[in-house]
N, C-alpha and C positions, 0 to 999 in steps of 0.2 A: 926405380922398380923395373927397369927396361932387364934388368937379369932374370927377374921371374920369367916375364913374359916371357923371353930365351927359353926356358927352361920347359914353359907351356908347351912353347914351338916343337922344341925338340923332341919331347915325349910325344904329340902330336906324330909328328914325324918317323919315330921309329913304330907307334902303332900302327901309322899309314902301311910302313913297310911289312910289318907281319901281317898284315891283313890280307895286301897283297898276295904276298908269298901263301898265305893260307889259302887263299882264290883260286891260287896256281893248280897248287897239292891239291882242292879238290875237284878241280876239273880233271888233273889228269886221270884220277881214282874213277871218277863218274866215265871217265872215257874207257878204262877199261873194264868196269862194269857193265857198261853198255857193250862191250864187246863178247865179254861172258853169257851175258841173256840172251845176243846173239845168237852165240853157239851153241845156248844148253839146251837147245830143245823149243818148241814152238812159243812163239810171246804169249803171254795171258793176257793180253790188252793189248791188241795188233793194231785197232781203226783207233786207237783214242789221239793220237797225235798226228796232223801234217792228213788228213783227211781231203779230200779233193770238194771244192764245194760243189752241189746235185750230185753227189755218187749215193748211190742206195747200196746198204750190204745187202747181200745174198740174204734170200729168205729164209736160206736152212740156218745162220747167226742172228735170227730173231727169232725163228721157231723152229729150235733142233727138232728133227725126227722127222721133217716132214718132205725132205729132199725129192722131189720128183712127184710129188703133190699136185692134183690141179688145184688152186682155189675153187672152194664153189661147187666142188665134186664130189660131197659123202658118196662113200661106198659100203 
């Protein structure tokens, strides 16, 4: 029975190989989408990745409109 097992192996092995090569193809795809969103125009989800830890967003990306707002200060 050592030829099955061979046979296991080698399918094994050529799957290994497309899988790979499929890993490849979609990283380089993901790379140049990421290059496209880049370019196209501002991110839709800018702070969600790679975040500095204690960084506070601006409080006009928590509460649009109120740019130059005192807290605290109805008028």
């Amino acid at each position: 029975m050592a030829s099955n097992h061979r046979k296991r192996q080698l399918a094994s092995e050529r799957q290994l190989k497309a899988l790979l090569q499929e890993t490849e193809r979609l990283r380089e795809e993901n790379a140049v989408l990421r290059i496209q969103a880049s370019t196209s125009g501002p991110p839709r989800r800018q702070r969600s990745r790679g975040q500095v830890a204690n960084s506070r967003p601006e409080p006009e990306s928590i509460y649009p409109g109120t740019a130059g707002a005192i807290p605290g200060h109805a008028t």
